[in-house]
Structure formats: C-alpha cells, structure tokens
Backbone as a ProteinNet text record, in pm:
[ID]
protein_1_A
[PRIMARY]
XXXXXXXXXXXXXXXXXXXXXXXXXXXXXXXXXXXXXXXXXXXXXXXXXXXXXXXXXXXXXXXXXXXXXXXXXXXXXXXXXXXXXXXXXXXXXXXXXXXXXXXXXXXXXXXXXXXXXXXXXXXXXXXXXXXXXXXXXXXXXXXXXXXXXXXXXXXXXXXXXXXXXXXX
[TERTIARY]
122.4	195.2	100.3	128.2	19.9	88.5	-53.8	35.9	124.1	144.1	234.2	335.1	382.1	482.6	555.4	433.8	556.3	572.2	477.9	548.2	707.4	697.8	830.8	953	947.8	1009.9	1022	937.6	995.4	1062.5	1075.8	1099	1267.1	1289	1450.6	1470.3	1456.4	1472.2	1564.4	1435.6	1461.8	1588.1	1552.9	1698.8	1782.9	1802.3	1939.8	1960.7	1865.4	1950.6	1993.2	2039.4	2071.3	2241.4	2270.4	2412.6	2491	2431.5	2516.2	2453.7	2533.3	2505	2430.5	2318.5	2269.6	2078.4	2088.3	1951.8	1821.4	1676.2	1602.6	1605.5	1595.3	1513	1644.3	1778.1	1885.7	1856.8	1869	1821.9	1767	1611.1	1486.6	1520.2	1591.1	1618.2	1750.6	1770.4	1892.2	1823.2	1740.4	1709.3	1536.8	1491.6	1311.3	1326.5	1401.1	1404.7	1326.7	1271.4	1271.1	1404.3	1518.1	1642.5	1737.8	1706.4	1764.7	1641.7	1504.2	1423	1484.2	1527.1	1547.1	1680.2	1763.4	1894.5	1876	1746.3	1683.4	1643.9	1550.6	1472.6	1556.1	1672.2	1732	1769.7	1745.3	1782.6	1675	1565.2	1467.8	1328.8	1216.7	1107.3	1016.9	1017.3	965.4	1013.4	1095.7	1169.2	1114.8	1007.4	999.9	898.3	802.2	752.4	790.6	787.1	820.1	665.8	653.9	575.8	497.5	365.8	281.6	267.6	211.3	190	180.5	100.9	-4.8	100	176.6	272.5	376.8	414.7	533.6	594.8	435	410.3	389.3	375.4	334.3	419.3	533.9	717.4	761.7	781.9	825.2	766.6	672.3	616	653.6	656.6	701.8	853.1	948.4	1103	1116.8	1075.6	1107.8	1064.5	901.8	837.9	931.5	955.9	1055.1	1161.9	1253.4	1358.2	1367.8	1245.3	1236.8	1208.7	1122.4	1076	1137.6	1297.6	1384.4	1404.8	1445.5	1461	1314.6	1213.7	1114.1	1095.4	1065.7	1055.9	1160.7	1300.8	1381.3	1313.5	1282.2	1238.8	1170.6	1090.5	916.3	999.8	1069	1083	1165.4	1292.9	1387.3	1265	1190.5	1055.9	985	1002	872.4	961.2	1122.8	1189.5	1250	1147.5	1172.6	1284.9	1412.3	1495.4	1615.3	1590	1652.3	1723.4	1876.8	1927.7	1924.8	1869.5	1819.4	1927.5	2056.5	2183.4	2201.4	2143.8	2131.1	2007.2	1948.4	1832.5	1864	1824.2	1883.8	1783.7	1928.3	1860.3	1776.8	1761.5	1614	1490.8	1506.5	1388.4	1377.6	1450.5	1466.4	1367.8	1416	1337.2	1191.2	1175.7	1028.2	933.7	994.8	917.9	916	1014.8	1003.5	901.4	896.3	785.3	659.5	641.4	517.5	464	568.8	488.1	438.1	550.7	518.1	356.7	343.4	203.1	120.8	93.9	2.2	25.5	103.2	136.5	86	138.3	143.1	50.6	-21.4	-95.5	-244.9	-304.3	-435.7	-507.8	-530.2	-585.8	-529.4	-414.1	-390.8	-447.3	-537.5	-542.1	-429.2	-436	-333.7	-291.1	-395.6	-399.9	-351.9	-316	-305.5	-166.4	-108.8	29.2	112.2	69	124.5	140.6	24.9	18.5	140.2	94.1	183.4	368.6	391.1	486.1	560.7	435.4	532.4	537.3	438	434.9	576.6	662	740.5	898.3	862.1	940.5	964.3	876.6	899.5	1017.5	996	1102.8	1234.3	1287.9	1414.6	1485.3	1404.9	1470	1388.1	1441.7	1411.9	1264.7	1193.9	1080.7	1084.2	1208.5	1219.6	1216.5	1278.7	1250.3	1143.1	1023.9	946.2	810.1	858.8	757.5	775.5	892.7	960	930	919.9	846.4	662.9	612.6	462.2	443.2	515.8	522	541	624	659.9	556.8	494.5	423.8	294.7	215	91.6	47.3	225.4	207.4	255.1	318.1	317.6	165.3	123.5	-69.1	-171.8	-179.8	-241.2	-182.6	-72.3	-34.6	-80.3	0.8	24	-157.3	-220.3	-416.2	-443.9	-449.8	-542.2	-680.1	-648.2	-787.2	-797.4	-768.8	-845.6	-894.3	-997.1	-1078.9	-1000.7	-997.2	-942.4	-952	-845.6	-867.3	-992.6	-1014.3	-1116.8	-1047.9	-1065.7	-1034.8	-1101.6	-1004.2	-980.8	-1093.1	-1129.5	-1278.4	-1354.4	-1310.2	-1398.4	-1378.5	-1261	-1263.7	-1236.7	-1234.8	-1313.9	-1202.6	-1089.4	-960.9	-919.6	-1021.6	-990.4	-908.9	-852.9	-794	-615.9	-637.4	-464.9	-512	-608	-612.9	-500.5	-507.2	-436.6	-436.3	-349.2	-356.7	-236.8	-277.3	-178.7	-88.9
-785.6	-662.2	-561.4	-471.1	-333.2	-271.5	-187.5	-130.1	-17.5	43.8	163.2	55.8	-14.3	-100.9	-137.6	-193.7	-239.4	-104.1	-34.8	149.3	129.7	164.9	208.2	120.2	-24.8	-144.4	-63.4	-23.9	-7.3	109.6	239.8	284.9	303	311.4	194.6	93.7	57.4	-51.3	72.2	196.4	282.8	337.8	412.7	457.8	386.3	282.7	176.7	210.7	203.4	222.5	320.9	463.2	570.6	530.6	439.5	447.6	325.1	263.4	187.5	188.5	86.7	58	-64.7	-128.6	-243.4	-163.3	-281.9	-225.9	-269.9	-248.4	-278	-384.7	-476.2	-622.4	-685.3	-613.9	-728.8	-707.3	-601.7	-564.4	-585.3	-623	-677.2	-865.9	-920.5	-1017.4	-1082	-956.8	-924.6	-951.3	-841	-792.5	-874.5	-879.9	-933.3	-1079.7	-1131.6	-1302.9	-1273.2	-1374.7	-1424.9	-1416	-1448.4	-1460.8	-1340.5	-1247.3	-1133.3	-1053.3	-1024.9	-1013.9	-1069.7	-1169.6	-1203.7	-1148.4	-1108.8	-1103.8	-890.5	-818.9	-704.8	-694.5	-789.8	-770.8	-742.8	-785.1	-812.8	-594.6	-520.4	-388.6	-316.3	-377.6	-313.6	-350.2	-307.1	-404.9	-421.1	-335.3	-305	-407.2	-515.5	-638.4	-745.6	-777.9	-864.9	-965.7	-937.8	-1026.6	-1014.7	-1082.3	-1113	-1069.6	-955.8	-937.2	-1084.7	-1104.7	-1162.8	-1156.5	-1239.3	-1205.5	-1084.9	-1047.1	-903.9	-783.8	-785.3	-684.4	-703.8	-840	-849.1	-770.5	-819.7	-740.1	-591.7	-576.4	-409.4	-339.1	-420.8	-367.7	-368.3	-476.4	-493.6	-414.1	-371.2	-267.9	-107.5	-108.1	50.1	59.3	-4.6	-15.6	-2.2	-135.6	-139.4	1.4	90.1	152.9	272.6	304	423.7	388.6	298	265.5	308.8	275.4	270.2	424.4	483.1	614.1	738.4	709.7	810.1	952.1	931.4	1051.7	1163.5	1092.1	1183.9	1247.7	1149.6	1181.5	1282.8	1243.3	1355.6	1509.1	1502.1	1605.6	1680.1	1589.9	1679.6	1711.3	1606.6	1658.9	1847.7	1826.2	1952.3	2047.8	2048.2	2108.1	2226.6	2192.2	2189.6	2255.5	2155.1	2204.9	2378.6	2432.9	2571.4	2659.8	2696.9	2702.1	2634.3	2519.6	2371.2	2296.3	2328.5	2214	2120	2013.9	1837.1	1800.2	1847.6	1776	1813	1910.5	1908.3	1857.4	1788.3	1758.5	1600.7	1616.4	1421.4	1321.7	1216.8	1108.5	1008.6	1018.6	976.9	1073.8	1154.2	1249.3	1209.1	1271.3	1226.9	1051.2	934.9	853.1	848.7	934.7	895.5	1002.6	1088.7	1181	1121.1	994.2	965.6	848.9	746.7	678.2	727.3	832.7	914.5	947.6	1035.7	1065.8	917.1	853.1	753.7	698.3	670.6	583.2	734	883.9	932.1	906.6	932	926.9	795.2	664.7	506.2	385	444.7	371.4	435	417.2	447.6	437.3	326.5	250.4	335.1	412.9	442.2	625.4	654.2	763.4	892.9	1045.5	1091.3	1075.6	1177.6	1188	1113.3	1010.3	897.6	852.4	900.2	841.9	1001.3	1086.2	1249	1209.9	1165.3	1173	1063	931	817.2	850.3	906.9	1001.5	1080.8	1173.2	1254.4	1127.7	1049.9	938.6	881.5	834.1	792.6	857.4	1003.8	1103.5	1140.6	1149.8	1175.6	1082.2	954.3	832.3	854.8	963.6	956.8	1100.2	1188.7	1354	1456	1570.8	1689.4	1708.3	1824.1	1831.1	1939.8	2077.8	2089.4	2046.1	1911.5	1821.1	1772.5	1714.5	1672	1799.2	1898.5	2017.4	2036.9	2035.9	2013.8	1926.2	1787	1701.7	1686.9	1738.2	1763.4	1871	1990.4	2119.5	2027.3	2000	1954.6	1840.3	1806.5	1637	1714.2	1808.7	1877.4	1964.5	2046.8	2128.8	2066.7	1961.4	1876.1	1820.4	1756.3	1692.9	1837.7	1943.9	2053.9	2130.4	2108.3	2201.4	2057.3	1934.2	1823.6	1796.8	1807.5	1734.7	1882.6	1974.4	2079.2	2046.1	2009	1967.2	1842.2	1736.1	1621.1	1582.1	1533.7	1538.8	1440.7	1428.4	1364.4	1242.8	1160.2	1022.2	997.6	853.2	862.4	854.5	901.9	901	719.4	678.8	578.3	534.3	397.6	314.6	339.2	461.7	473	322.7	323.8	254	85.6	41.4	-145.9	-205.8	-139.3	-187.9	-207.8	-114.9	-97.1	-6.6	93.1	140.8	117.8	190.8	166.2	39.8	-50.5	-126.5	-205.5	-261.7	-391.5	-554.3	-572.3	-684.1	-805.3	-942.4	-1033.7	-1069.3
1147.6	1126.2	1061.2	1108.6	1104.8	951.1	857.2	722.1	770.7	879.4	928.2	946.7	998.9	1018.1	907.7	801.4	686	628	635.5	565.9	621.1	761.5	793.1	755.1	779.9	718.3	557.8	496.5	321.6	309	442.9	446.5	472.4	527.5	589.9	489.1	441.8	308.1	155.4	162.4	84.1	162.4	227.5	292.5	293	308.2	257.1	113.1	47	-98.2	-126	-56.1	-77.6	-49.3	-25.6	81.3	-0.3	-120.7	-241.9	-399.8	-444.6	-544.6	-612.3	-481.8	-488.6	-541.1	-619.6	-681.5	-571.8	-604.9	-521.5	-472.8	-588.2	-579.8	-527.6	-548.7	-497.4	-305.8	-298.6	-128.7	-73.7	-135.6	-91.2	-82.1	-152.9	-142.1	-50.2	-9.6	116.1	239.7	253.6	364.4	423.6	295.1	335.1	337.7	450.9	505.6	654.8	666	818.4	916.5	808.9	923.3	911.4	831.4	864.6	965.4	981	1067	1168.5	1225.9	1353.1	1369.9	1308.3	1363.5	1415.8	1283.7	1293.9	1506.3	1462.3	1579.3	1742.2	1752.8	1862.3	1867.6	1784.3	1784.4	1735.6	1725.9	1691.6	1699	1752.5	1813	1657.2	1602.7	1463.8	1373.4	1371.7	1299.7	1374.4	1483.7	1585.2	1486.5	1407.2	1323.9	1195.2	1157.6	954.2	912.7	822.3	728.5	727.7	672.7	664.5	426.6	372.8	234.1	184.3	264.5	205	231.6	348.2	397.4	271.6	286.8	198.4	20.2	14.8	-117.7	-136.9	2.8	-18.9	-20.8	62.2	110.8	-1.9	-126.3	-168.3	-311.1	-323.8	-417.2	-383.2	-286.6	-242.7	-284.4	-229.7	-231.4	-421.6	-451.4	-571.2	-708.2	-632	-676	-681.8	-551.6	-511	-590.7	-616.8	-704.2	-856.5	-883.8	-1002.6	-1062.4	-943.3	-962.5	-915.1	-844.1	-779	-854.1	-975.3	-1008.4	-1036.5	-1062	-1052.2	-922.8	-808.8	-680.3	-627.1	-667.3	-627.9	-703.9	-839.1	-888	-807.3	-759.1	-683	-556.8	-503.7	-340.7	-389.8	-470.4	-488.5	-512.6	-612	-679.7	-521	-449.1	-317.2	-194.5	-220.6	-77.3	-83.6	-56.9	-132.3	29.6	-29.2	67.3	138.5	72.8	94.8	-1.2	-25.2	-179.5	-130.4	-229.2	-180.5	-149.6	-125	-71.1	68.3	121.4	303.2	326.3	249.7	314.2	391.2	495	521.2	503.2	424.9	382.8	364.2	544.7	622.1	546.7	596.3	526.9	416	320.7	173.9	138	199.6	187.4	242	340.7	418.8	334.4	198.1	146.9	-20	-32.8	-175.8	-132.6	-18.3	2.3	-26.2	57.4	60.6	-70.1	-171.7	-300.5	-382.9	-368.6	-459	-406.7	-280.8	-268.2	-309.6	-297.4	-384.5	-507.1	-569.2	-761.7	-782.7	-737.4	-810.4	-743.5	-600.1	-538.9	-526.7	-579.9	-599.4	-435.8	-384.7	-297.5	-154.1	-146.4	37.4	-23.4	53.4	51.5	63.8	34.5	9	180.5	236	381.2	420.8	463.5	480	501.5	353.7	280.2	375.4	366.9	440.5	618.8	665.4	845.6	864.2	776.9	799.6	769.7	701.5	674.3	799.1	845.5	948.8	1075.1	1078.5	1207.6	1189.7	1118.2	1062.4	1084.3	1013.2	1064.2	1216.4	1300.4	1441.3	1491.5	1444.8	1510.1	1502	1369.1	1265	1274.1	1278	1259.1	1392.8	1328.7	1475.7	1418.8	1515.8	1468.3	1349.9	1369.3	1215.7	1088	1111.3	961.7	968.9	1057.4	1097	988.3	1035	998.5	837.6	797.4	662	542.2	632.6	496.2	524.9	673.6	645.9	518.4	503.9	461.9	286.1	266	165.7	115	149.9	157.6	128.6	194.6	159.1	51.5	-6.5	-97.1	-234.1	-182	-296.8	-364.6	-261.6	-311.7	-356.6	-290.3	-260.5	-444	-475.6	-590.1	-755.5	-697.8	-832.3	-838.7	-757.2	-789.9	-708.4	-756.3	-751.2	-820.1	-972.8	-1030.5	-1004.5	-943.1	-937.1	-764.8	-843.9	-660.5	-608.5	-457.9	-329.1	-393.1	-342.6	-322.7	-177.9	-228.1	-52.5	55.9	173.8	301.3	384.1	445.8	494.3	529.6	500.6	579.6	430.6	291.1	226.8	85.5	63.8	2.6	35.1	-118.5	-86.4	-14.9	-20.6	42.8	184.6	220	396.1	415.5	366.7	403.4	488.2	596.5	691.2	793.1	773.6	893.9	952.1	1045.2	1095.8	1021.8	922.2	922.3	939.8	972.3	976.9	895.2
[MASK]
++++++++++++++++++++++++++++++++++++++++++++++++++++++++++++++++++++++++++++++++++++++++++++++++++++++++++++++++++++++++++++++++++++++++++++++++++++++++++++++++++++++++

C-alpha cells in the first residue's frame, strides 16, 4: 500500500469522526481490522489490501493527530477560508484540509508540498473542482503565511525518510 493510499484511508477515518461521538482510537479500533477492510473492499478498490506496519502507524497517527488537534486545525482552516463560514464548508473538505495541516504543523518528515498536492489528489475523488481550488487556495496560504520565516521543509527524495514512496 502506497503513503497516498493510507493518506486517503486516514482521511475517511477523519471524516467519520465528524458524524459522532466516538473518539479516535475507539474508531481506529473499529475500523483498522483486516475484516472490516474486506467487508470495505467489496465498495471500494482503495480497502483491497490491509495497511502493512508502517502504513498502519501512519493511519493511525494522523486520525488520532487530527483528533487530538481539531480545534486548532478548525482555527487555521476558519482563519484562511476567507469568504467561507466553516459551517458550509463540506465535511469532506473540512477533513482532507485538517489532515493536510496537521502533517505540516506535527510531521516533520512529509514535506509541506507534498502534504498540499496529496491533499488536492485526494480532493478531486470527493468534491467539485470549486472545492478542489478552495482547499489548494487554503492549504498554500496557510504554509506561505504560518512559515514565512522558516525555511522549506525538504522536498521529496531529500530527506532520510524517502519521502511519498511506495511501500509494503
């Protein structure tokens, strides 16, 4: 499983938690089985393998990260959506833009670039291309305004991590 894959997997994970009152880790322990994956997969090709270790943990750091970090993230997204009360904004969006900040703010290792393209890649699947244009717009002037003074994270292949590769 590819890291865009489990992105979107933590992504949809997040967006589920917008719609109760179940905390991360109870959801993640809902939803991140092998046998809810298979029952996924029959409606979705993106559920066809189970996360691998390395995915698992990464799903499960984002969801829980975003959880923990909602109300800031809501801050920044309202902060940015200039034109937009965060209550028409849809919920899809809303999650594929609190994913996004969180891996710049709390993940050192995925570049910003990176965490923004993977974002709108994400977005294309879920909303129009208005919203599509909306959380790029939002996602750039967010990084571009919060690290004005701090230099770039590295761009992919630069760091010891590998970057967005493919792994098992």
């Amino acid at each position: 499983m590819t890291r865009s894959n489990a992105r979107e997997i933590a992504v949809q994970l997040v967006f589920s938690l917008s719609f109760g009152n179940e905390c991360a880790e109870e959801l993640l322990e809902r939803q991140l089985t092998p046998e809810r994956f298979a029952e996924l997969a029959e409606e979705s090709p993106l559920y066809t393998h189970f996360p691998g270790e390395k995915q698992v943990t990464y799903i499960k750091e984002l969801v829980q990260g975003v959880f923990a970090h909602g109300p800031e993230l809501d801050d920044y997204i309202s902060r940015y959506s200039v034109g937009w009360s965060f209550s028409r904004i849809p919920r899809m969006a809303a999650a594929i833009m609190r994913t996004a900040m969180y891996e710049v703010l709390y993940m050192p290792d995925i570049p910003n670039a990176a965490a923004i393209n993977e974002a709108v890649e994400i977005a294309k699947n879920y909303e129009s291309q208005e919203v599509v244009s909306f959380i790029n717009g939002i996602l750039g002037t967010f990084v571009r305004t919060e690290f004005a003074d701090t230099p770039p994270k590295p761009e992919k292949g630069e760091t010891a991590g590998g970057g967005e590769q493919a792994e098992e």
